[in-house]
N, C-alpha and C positions, 0 to 999 in steps of 0.2 A: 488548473495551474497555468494553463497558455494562457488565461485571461490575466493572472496575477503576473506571469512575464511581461503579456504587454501593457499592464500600468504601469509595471514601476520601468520599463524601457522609454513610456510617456513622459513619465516621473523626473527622470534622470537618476533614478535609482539605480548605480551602476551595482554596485557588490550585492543589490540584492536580487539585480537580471543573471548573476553571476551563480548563486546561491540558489536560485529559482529553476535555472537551465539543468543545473547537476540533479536537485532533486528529480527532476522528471526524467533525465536520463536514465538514474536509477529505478525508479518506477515502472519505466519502459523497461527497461533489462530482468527484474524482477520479473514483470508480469512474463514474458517472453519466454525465460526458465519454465514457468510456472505450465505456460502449454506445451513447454518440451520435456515436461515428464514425463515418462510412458510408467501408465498403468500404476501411480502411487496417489491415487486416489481412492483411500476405501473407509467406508464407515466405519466408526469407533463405538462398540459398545461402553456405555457409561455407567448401564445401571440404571437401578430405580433409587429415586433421592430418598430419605428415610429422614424425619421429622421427629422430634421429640417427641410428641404422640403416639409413633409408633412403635419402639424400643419396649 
């Protein structure tokens, strides 16, 4: 995404340097959250798939 900022900053593509910046902002804030969860990381049992053949 910093590579796609600085084309369209090359570019003269202002609203999409604008539009570019926010998403990574969010991006960064998301991921950030994401290691500041304690301990909401746990495996999900799903099951076994079950196929027409097996019914």
């Amino acid at each position: 995404m910093i590579a796609r900022i600085a084309e369209a900053e090359t570019e003269g593509w202002l609203g999409e340097v604008v539009g570019l910046r926010v998403s990574l902002a969010d991006a960064e804030d998301k991921l950030r959250r994401l290691d500041q969860s304690p301990g909401q990381h746990t495996a999900v049992d799903l099951g076994v798939p079950i196929t027409r053949g097996d019914r």
